[in-house]
N, C-alpha and C positions, 0 to 999 in steps of 0.2 A: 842730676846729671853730673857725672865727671867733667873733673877741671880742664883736662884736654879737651873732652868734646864740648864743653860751654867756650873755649877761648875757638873751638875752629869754627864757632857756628858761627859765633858774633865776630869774627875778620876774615883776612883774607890763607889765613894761615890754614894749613891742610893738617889734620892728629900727630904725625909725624913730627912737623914742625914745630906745632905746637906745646909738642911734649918736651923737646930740645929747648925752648925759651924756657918752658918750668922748673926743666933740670939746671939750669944756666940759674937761676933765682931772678928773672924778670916781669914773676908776674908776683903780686901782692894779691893775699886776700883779708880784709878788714884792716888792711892797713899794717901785714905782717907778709914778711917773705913765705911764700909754699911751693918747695919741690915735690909735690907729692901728685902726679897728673893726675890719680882715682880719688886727689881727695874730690868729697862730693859738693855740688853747688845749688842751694836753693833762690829760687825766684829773687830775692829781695837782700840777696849775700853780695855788698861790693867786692870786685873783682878790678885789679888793672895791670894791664900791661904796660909795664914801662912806663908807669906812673898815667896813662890813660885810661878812665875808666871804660868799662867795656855795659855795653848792654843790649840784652839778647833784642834780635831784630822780629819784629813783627811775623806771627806766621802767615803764611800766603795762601790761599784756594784759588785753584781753576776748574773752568769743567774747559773739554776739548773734545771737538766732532772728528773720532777717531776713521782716517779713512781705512780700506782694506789694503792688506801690505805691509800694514805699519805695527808693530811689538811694543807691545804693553811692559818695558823694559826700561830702565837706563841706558845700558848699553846693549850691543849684542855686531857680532862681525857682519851677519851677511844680511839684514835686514837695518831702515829705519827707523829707529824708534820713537815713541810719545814725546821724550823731550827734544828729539832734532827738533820736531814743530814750534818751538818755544825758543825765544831768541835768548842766546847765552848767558845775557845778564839775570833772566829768571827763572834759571834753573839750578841753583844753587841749592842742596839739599832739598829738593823738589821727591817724591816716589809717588807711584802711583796706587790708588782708593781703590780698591778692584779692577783686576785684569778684562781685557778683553783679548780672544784668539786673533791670529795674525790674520783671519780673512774674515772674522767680524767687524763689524760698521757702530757707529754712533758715540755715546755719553761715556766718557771718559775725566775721570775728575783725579785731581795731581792737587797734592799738597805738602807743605812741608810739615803738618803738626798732624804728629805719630798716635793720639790719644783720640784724634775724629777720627781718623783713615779707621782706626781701630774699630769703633762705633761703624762703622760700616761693613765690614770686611768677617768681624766675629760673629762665628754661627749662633751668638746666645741673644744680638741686638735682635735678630729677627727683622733687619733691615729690607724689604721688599725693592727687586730688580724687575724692570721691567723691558721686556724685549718685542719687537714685530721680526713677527717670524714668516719665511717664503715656504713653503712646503711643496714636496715634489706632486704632492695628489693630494684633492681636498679631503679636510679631519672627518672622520667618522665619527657619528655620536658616540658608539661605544668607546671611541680614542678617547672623545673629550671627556665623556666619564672617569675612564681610568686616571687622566691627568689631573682632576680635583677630586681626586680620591690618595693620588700619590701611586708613582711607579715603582717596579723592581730594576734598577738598572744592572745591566749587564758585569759580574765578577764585585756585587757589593751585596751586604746583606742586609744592609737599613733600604728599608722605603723611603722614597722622597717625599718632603711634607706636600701637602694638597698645594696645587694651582690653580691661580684664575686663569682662566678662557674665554676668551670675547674674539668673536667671529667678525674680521674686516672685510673679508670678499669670500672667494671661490677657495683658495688657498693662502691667505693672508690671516693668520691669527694674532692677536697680543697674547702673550702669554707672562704674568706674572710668576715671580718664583723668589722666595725668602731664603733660600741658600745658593752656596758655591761652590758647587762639587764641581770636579775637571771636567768640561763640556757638555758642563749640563742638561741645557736646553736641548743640545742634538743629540745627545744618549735620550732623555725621556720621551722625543719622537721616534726616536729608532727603539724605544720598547713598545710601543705602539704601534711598532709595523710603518713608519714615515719617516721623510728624510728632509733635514732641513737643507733649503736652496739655497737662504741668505739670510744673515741673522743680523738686528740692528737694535744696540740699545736706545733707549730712549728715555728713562727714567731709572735713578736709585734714591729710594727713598722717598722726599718729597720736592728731591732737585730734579727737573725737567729738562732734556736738553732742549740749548734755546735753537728756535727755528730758524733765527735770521743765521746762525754758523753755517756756513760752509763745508764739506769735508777740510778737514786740516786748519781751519779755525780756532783758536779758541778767546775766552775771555776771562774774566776775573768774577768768581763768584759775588756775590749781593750778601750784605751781612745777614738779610734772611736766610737766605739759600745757607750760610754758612749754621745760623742758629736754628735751621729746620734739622739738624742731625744731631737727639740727643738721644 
């Protein structure tokens, strides 16, 4: 990690700022002055500013019962985003593990440590998402073949990898799926000839959202929950 970005994580100072103390020669590293903001920082390297040592803060995991309306976003003008929900003191370097669309529903997980999110998000973890999906007319068995078979989606030339399928009701399906291609779930019903009503996660990987959340809920993962993602 660069020296600016290890001094803005561990206080209150913004890169900017923090580059300005380095240049200024306020920060020490091993006990030597360092102007240098890209020199680089390992785990176990003391650092201090202003003769105070600095060390790096704890990373954080949430999951959040994302409602619809709300952007899988930091910021954005004309909508709410995942971390309004989240009260200001903890959303500091907070981004989000996988998106959800602004009028998908459910499991939403925000963290601040770049190397899980990653394990999640990278098409090579083969991390499984799972979703309950509303369907405008129920699945045809020929559909559900083609979806654990793998689709053609519309202006791409790779197939999708195969899908589980588990039938909830009349129009109610779960469908699992190990990649993240842009809207997924509702491109590989609409190449089936279906359209999805309402899409709700519920599971990535082997984190579950919890039942007792609310829309707009969240809570702080379980060191399980955090060590179920390798």
């Amino acid at each position: 990690m660069r020296l600016d970005q290890f001094i803005a994580h561990c206080t209150p100072l913004s890169r900017k700022e923090a580059k300005r103390a380095i240049a200024r020669g306020r920060v020490t590293i091993r006990g030597l002055p360092c102007r240098d903001a890209g020199e680089k920082i390992t785990e176990d390297c003391p650092v201090c500013l202003d003769g105070q040592g600095l060390h790096r803060p704890e990373e954080r995991y949430f999951m959040l019962n994302k409602p619809a309306g709300v952007v899988s976003a930091t910021t954005d003008a004309d909508h709410p985003t995942a971390l309004d929900l989240l009260p200001p003191e903890l959303i500091r370097d907070l981004h989000i593990a996988g998106r959800l669309d602004l009028d998908t529903t459910g499991l939403l997980l925000l963290t601040t440590d770049g190397q899980w999110s990653h394990r999640i998000t990278s098409p090579r973890t083969d991390c499984p998402k799972v979703y309950q999906v509303t369907l405008d007319s129920p699945l045809s068995d020929e559909a559900e073949r083609q979806l654990t078979r793998g689709v053609q989606l519309k202006s791409e030339d790779r197939m999708t990898r195969p899908a589980d399928v588990r039938r909830l009701g009349n129009r109610i399906i779960e469908l699992t799926i190990s990649e993240g291609r842009y809207h997924q779930v509702k491109r590989m019903l609409a190449a089936v000839s279906n359209h999805v009503q309402a899409l709700h996660r519920i599971q990535v990987g082997n984190i579950r959202l919890d039942p007792d959340l609310k829309p707009g809920e969240f809570r702080p993962l379980t060191p399980e929950e955090v060590a179920s993602v390798g």
